[in-house]
N, CA and C atoms as a LAMMPS dump frame, in Angstrom:
ITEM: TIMESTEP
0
ITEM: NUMBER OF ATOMS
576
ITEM: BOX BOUNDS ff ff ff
-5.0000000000000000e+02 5.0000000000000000e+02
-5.0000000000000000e+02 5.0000000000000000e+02
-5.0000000000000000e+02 5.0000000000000000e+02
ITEM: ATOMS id mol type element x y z
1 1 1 N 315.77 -449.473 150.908
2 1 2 C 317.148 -449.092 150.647
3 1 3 C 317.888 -448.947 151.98
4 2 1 N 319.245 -449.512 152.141
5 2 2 C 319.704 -449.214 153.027
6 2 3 C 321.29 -448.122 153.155
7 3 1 N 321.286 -447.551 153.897
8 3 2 C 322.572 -446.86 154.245
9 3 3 C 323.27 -446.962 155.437
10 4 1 N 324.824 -447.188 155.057
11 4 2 C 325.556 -447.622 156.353
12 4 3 C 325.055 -448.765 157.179
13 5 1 N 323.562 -449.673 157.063
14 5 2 C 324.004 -450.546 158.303
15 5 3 C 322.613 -449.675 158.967
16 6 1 N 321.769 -449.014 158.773
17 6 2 C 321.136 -448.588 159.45
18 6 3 C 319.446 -448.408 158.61
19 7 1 N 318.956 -449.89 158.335
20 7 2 C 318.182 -450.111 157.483
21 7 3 C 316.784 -449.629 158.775
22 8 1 N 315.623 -449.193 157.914
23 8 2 C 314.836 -448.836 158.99
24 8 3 C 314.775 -448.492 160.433
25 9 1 N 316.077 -447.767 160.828
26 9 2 C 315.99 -447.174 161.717
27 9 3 C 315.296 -446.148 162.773
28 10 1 N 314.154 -445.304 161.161
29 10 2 C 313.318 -444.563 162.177
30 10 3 C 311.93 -445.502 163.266
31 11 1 N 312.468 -447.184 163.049
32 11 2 C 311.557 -448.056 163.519
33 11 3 C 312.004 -447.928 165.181
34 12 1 N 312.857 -447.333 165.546
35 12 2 C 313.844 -447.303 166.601
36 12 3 C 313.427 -446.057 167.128
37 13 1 N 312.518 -445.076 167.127
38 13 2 C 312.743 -443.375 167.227
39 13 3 C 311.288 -443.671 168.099
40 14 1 N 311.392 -442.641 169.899
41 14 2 C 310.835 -442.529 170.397
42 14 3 C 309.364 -442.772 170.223
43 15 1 N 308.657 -442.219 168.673
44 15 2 C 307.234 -441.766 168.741
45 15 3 C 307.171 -443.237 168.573
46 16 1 N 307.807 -444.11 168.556
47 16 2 C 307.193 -445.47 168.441
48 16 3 C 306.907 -446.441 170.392
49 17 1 N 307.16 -445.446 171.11
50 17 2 C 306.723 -445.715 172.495
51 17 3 C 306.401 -444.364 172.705
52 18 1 N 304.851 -444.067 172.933
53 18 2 C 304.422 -442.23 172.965
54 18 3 C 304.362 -442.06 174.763
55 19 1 N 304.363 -442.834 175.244
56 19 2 C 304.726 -442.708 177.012
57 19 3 C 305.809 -442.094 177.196
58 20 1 N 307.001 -442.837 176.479
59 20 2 C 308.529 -442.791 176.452
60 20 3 C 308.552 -441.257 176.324
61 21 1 N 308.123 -441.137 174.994
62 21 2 C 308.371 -439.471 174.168
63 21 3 C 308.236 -438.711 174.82
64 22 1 N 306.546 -438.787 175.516
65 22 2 C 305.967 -437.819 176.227
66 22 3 C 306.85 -437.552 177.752
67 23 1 N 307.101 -438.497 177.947
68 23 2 C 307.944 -438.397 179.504
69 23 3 C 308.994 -437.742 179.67
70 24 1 N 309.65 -438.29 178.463
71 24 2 C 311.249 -437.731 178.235
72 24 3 C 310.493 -435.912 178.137
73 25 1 N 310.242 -435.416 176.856
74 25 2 C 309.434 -434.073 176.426
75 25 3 C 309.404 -433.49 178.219
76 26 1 N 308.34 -433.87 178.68
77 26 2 C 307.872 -433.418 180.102
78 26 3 C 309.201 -433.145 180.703
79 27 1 N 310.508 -434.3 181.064
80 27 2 C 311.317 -434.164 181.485
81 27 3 C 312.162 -432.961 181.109
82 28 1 N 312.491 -432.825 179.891
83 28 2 C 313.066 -431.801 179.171
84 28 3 C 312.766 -430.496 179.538
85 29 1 N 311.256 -430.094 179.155
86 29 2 C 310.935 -428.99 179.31
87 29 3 C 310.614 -428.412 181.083
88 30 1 N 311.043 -429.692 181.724
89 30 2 C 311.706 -429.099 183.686
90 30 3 C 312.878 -428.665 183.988
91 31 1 N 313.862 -429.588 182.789
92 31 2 C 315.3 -429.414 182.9
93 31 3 C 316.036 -428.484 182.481
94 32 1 N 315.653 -428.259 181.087
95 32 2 C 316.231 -427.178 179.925
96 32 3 C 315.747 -425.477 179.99
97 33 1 N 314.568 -425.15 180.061
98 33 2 C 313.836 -423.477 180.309
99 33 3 C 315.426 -423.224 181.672
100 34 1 N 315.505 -421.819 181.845
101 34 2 C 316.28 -420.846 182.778
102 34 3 C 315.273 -420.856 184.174
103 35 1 N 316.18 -421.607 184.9
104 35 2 C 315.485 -421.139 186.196
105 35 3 C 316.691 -420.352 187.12
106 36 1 N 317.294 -421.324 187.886
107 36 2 C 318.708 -420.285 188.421
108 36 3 C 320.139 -420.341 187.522
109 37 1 N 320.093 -420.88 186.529
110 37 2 C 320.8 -421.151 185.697
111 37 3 C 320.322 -420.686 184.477
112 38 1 N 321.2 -420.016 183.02
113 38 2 C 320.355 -419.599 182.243
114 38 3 C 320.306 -420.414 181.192
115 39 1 N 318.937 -420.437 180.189
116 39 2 C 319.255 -421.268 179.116
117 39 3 C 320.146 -421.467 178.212
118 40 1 N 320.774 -420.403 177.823
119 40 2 C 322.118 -420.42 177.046
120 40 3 C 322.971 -421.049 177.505
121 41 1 N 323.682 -421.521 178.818
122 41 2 C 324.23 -421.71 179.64
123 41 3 C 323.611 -423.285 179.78
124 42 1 N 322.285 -423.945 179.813
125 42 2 C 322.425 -425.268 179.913
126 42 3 C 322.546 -425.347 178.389
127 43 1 N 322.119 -425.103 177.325
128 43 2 C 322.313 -425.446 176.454
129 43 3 C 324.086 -425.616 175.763
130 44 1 N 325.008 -424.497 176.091
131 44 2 C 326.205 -424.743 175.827
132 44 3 C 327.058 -426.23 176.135
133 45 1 N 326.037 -426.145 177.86
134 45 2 C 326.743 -427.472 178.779
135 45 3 C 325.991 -428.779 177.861
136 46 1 N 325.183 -428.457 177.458
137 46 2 C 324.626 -430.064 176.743
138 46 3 C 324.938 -430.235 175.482
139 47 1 N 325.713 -429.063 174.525
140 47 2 C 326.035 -429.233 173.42
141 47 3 C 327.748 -429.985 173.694
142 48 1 N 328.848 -429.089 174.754
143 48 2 C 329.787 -429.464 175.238
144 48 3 C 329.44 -431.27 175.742
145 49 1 N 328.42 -431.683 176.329
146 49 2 C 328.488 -432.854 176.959
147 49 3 C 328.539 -433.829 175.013
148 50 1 N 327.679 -433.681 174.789
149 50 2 C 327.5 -433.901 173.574
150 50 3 C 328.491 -433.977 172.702
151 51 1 N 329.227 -433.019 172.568
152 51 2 C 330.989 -433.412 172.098
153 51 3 C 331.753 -434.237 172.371
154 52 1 N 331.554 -433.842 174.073
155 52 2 C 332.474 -435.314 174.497
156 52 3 C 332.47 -436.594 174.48
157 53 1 N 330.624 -436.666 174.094
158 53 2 C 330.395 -438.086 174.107
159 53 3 C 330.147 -438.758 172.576
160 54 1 N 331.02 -437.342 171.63
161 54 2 C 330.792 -438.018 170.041
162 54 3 C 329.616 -437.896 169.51
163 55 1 N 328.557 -437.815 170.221
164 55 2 C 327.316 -437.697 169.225
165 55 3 C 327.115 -436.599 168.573
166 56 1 N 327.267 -437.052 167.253
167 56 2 C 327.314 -435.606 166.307
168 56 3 C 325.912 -435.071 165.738
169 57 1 N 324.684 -436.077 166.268
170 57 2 C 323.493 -435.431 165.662
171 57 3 C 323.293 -434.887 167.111
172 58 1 N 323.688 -434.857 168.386
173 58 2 C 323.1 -433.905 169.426
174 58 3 C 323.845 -432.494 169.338
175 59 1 N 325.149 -432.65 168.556
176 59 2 C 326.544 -432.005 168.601
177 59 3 C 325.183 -430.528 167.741
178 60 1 N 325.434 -431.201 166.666
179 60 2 C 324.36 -430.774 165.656
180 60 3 C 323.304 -429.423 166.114
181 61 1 N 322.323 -430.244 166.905
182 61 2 C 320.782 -430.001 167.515
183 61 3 C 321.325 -428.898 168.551
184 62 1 N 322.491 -429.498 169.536
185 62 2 C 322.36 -428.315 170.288
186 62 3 C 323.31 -427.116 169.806
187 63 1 N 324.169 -427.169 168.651
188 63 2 C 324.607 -425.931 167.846
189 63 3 C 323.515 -425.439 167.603
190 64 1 N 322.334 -425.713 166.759
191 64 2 C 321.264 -424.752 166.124
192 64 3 C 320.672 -424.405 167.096
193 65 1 N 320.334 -424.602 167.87
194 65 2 C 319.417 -424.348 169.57
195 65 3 C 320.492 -422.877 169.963
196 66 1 N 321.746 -423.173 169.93
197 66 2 C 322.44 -422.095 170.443
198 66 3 C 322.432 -420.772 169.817
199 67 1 N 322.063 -420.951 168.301
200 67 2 C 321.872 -420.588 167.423
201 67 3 C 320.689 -419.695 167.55
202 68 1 N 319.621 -420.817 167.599
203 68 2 C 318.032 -420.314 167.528
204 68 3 C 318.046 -418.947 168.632
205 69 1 N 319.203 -419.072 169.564
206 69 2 C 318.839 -418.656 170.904
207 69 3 C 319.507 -416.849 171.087
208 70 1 N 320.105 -416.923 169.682
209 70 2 C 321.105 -415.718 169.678
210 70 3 C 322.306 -415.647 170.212
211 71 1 N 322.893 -416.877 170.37
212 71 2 C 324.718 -417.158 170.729
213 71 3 C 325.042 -416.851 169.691
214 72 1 N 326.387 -416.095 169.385
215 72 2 C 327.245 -415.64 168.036
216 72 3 C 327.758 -417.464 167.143
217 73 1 N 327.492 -417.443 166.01
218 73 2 C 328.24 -418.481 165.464
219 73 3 C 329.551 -418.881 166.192
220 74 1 N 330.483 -417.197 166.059
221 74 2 C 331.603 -417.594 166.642
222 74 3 C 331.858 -418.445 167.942
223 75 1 N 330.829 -418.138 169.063
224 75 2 C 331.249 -418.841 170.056
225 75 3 C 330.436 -419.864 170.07
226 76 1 N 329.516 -420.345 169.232
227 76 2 C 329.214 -421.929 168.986
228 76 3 C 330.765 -422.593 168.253
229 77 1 N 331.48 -422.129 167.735
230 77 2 C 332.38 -422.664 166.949
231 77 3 C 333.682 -422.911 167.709
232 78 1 N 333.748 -421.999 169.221
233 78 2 C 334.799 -421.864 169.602
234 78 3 C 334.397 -422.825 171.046
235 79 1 N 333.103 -423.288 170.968
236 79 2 C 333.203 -424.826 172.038
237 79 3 C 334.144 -425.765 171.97
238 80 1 N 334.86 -425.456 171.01
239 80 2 C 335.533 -427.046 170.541
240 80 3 C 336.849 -426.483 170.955
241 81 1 N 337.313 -425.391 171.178
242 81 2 C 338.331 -425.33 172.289
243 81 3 C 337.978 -423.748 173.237
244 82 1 N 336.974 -424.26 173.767
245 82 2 C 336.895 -423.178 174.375
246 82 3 C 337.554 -423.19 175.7
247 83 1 N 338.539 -423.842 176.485
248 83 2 C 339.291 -423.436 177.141
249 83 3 C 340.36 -422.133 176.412
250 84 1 N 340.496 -422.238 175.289
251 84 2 C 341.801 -421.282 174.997
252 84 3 C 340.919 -419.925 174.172
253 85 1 N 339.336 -419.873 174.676
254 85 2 C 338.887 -418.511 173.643
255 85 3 C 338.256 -417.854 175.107
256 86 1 N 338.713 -416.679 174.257
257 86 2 C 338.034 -415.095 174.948
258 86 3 C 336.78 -415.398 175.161
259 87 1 N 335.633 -415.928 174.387
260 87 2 C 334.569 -415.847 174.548
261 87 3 C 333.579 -416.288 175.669
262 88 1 N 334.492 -417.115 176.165
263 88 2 C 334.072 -417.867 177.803
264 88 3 C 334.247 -417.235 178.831
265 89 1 N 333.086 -416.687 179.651
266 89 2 C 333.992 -416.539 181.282
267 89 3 C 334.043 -417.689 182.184
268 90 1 N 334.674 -417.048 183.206
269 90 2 C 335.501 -418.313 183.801
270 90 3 C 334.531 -419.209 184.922
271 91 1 N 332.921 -418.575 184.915
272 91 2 C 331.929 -419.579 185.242
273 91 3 C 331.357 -420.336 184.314
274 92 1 N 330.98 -420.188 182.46
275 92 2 C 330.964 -420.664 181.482
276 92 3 C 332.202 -421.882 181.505
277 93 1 N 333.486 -421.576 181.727
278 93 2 C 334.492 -422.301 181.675
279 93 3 C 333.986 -423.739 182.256
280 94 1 N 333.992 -423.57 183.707
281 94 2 C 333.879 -424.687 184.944
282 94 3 C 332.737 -425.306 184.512
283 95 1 N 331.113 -424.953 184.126
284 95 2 C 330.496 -425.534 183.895
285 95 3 C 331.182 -426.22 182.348
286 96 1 N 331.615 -426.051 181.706
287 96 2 C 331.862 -426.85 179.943
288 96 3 C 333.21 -427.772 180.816
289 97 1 N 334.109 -427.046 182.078
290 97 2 C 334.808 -428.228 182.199
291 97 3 C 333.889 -430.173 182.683
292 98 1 N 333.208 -429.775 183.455
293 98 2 C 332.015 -430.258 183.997
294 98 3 C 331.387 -430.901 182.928
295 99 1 N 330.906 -430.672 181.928
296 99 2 C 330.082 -431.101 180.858
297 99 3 C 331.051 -431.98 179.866
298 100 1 N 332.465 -431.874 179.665
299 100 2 C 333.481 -432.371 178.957
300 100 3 C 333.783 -433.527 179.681
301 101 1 N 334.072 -433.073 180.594
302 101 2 C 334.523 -434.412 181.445
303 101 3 C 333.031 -435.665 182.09
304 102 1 N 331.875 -435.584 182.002
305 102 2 C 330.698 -435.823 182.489
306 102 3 C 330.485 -436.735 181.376
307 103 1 N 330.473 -435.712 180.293
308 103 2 C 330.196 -436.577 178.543
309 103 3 C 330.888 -437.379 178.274
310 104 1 N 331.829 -438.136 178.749
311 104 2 C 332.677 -438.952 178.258
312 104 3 C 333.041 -440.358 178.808
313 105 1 N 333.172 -441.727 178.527
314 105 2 C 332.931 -442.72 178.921
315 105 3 C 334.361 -443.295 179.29
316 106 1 N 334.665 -444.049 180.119
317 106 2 C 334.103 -443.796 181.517
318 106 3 C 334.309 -442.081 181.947
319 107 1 N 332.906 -441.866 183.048
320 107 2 C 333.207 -440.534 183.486
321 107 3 C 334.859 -440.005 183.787
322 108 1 N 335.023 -438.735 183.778
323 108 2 C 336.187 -437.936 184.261
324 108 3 C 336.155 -436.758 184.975
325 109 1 N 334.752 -436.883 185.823
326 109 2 C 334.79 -435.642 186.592
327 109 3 C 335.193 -436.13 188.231
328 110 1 N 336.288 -435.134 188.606
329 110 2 C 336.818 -434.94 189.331
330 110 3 C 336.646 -434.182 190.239
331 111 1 N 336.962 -434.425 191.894
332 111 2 C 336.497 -433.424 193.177
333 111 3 C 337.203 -432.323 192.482
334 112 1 N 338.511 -431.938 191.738
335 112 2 C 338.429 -430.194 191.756
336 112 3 C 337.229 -429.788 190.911
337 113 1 N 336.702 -430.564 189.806
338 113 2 C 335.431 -429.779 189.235
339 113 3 C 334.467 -429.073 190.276
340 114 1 N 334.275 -429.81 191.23
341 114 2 C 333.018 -429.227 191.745
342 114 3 C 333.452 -427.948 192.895
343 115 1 N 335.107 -428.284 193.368
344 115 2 C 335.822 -427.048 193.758
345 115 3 C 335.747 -425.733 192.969
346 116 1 N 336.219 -426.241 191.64
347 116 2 C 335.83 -424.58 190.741
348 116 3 C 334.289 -424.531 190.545
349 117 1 N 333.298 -425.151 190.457
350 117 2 C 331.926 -425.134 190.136
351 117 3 C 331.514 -424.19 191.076
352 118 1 N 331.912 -424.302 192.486
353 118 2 C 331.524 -423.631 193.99
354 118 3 C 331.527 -422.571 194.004
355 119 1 N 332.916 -422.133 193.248
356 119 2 C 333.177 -420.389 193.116
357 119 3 C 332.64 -419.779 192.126
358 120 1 N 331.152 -420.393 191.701
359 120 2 C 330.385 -419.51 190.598
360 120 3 C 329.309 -420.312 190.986
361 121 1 N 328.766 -421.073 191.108
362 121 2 C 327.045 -421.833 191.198
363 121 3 C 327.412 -422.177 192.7
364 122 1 N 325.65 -421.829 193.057
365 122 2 C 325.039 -422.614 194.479
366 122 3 C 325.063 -424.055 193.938
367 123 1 N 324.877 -424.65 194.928
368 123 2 C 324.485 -426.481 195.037
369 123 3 C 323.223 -426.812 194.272
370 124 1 N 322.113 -425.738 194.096
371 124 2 C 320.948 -426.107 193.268
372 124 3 C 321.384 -426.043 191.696
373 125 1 N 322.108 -424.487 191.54
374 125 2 C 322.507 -424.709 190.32
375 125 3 C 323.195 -426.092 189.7
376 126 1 N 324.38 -426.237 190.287
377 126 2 C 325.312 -427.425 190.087
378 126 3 C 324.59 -428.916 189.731
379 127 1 N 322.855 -428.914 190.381
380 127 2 C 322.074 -429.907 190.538
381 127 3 C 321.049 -429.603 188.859
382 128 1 N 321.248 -428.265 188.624
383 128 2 C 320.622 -427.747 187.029
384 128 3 C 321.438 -428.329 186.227
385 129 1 N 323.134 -428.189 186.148
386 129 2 C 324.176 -428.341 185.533
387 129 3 C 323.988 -429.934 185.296
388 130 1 N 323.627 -430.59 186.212
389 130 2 C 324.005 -432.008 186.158
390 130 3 C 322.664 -432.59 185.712
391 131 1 N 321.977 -432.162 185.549
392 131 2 C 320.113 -432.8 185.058
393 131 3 C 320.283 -432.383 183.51
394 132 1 N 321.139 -431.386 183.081
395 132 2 C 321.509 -431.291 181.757
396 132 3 C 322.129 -431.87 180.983
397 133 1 N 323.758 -432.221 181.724
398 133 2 C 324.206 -433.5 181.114
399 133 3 C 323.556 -434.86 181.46
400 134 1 N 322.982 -435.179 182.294
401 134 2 C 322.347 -436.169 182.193
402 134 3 C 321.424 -436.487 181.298
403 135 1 N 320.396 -435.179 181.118
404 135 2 C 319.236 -435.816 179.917
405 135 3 C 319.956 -435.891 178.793
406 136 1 N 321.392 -435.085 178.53
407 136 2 C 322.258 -435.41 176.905
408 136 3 C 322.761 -436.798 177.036
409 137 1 N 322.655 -436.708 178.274
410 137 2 C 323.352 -438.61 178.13
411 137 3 C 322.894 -439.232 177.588
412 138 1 N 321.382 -439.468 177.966
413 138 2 C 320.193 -440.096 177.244
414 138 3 C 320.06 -440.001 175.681
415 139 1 N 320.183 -438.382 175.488
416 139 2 C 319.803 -438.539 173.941
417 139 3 C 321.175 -438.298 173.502
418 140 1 N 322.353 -438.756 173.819
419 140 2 C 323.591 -439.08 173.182
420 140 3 C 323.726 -440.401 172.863
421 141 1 N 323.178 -441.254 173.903
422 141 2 C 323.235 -442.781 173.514
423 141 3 C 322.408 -443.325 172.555
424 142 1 N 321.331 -442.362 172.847
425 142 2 C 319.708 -442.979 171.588
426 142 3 C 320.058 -442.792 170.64
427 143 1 N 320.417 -441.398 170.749
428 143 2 C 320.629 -441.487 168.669
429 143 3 C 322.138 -441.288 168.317
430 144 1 N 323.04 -441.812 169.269
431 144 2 C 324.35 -442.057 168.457
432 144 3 C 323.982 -443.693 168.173
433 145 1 N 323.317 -444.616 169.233
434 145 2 C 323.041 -445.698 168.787
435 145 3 C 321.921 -446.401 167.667
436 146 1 N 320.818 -445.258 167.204
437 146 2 C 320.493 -446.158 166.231
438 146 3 C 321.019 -444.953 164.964
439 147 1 N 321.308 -444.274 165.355
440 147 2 C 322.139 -443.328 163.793
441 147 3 C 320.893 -442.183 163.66
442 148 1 N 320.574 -441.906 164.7
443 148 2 C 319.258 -440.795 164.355
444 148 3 C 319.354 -439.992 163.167
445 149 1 N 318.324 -439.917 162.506
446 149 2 C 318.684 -438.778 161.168
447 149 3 C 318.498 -437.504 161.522
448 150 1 N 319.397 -436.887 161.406
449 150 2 C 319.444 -435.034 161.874
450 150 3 C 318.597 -434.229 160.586
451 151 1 N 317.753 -433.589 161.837
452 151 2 C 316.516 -432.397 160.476
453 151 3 C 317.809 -431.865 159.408
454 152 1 N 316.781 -431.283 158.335
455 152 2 C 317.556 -430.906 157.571
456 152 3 C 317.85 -429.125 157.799
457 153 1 N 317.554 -428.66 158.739
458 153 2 C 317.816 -427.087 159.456
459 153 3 C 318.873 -427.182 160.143
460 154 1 N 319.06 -428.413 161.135
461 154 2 C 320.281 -428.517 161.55
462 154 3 C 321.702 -429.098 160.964
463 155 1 N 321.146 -430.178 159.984
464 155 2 C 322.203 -430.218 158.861
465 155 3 C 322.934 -429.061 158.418
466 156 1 N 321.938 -427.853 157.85
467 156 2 C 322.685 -427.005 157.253
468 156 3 C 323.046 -425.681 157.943
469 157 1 N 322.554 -426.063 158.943
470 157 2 C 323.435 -425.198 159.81
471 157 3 C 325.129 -425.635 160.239
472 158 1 N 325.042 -426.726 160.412
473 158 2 C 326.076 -427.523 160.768
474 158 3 C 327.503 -427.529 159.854
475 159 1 N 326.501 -427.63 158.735
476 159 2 C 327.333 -428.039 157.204
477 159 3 C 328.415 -426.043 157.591
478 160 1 N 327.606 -425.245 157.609
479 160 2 C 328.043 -423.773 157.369
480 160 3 C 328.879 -423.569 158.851
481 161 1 N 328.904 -423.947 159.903
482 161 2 C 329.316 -423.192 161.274
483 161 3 C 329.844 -424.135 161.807
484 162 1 N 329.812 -425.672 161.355
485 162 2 C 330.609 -426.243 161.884
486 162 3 C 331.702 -427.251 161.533
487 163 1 N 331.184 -427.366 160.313
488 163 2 C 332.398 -428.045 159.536
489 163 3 C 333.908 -427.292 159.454
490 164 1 N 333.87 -426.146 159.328
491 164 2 C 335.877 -425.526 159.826
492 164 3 C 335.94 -425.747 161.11
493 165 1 N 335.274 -426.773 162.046
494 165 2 C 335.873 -426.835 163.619
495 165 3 C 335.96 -428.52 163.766
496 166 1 N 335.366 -428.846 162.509
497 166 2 C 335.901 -430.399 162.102
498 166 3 C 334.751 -431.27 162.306
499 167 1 N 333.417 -430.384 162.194
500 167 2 C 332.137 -431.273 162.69
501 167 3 C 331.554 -432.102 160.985
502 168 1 N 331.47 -433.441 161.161
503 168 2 C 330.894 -434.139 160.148
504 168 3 C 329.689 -434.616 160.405
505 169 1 N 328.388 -434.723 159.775
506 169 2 C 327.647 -435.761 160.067
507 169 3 C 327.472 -437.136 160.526
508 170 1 N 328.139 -437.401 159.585
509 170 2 C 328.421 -439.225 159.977
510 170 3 C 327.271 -439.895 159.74
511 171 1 N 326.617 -440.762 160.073
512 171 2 C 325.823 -441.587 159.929
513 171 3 C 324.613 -440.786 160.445
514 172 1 N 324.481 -439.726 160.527
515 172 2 C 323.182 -439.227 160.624
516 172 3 C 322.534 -438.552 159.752
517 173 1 N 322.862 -438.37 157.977
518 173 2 C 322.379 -437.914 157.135
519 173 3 C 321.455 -438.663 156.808
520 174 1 N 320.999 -439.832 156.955
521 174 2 C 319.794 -440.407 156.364
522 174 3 C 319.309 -440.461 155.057
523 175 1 N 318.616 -440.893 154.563
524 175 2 C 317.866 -441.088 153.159
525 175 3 C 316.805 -440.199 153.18
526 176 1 N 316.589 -439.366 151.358
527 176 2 C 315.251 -438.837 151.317
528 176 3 C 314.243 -439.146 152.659
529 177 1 N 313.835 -439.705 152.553
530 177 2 C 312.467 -440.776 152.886
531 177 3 C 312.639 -440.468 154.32
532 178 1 N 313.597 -440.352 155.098
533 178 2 C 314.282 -440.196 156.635
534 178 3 C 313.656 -439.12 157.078
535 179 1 N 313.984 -438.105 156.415
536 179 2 C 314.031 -436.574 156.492
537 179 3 C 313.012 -435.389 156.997
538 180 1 N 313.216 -435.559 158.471
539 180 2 C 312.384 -434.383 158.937
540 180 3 C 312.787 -432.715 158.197
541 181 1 N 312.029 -432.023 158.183
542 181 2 C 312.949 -430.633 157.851
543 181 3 C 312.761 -429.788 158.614
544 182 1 N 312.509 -429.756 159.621
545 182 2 C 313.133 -428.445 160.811
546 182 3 C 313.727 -429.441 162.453
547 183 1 N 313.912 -428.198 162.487
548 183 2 C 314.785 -428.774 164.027
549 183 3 C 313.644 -429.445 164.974
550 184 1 N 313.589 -430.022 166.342
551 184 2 C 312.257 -430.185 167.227
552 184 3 C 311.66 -428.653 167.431
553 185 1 N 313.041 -427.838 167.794
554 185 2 C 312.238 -426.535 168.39
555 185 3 C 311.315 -425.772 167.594
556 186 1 N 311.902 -425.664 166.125
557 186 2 C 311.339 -425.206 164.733
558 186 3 C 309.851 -425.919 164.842
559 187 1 N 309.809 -427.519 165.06
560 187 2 C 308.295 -428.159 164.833
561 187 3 C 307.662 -427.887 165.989
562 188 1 N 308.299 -427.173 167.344
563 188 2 C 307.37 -426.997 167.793
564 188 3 C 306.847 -428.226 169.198
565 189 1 N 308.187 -429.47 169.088
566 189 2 C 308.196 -430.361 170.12
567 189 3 C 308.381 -429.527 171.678
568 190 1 N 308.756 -429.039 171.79
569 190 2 C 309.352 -428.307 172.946
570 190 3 C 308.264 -428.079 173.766
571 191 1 N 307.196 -427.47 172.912
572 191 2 C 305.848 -426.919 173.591
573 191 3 C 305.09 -427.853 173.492
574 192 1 N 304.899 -429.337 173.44
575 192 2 C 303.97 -430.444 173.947
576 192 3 C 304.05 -430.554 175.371
C-alpha cells in the first residue's frame, strides 16, 4: 500500500546501513548530553533549527525530548515566536536566533549573530551551539527527504502541544505497518 508517494520508505531508514546508524548514534551522544552548554538549551536550538528548516518529524522529536526533559509545554509552544515571549532569556534568545537563521536554506547567519552569541557563550560553547544545528541538519534532510514516519509518542504529543502553534504532521504519519511506538529516547537509542 502506498501513501503520498512514499511507498516503502522505511527501505531508506538508517538501520539499513548499521555503520551509518552506529556512527551518527556515537556522534549524537558527543554532541547532545550538557557539557558547557546545557541540554535543554541544545535541544531547544535543534528543535528551533528544525523549524526553520520545515522538518516537521524533527520539529516533532525534538518537542517531546523537550518535553521528556521537563521544559513547560508552554515554552515548547512559544518557540514558534519566541522572540516576542517572556519565556526566553536573552542568551536562550541569541542561541534560537543562531539556530533560525542556521536552519534555513540558503544559510542566514550573520556576523551580528555571533556579536550577540559573545555576550553570553565562550567560543567552545558557540562550537556546542553549532555541532547541534549541524547534526539537525543531517536529520532534517534524512527524514524530511524520505518522509520518515514519526513514533506514535511523538505524534501525540504533537497532535496535543502543537497543533494551536500550527504544527501538522505532513507526510510523516505513515501506515499501520510503519509504526514505531515510542520516541528513540523512550526505546532507549540514545544509550547504544
Amino acid at each position: 500500500m502506498e501513501k503520498d508517494g512514499y511507498n516503502n520508505r522505511q527501505n531508506f531508514e538508517m538501520e539499513h546501513w548499521p555503520e551509518l546508524r552506529e556512527s551518527m548514534n556515537n556522534l549524537f551522544k558527543l554532541v547532545f548530553p550538557s557539557r558547557e552548554v546545557s541540554g535543554e538549551l541544545k535541544q531547544l536550538v535543534f528543535t528551533a533549527a528544525s523549524l526553520a528548516s520545515g522538518c516537521l518529524h524533527c520539529q516533532s522529536h525534538g518537542s517531546y525530548h523537550l518535553h521528556a526533559i521537563g521544559v513547560s509545554d508552554e515554552k515548547i509552544q512559544a518557540l514558534w515566536n519566541y522572540q516576542d515571549s517572556d519565556l526566553f532569556s536573552e542568551p536562550e534568545r541569541a542561541a534560537l536566533d543562531l539556530a533560525y537563521a542556521a536552519g534555513v536554506a540558503p544559510n542566514e547567519v550573520k556576523p551580528k549573530n555571533y556579536v550577540e552569541l559573545r555576550k553570553y557563550f565562550s567560543d567552545s560553547q558557540i562550537i556546542e551551539l553549532l555541532a547541534v544545528i549541524a547534526c539537525g541538519g543531517f536529520l532534517n534532510r534524512w527524514n524530511d527527504t524520505i518522509g520518515t514516519v514519526t513514533d506514535q509518542e511523538s505524534i501525540d504529543f504533537a497532535n496535543n502541544v502543537l497543533r494551536p502553534v500550527g504544527w501538522e504532521p505532513g507526510k510523516h504519519v505513515g501506515m499501520p505497518e510503519e509504526q514505531r511506538k515510542a520516541h528513540p529516547i523512550s526505546l532507549g537509542w540514545t544509550d547504544k
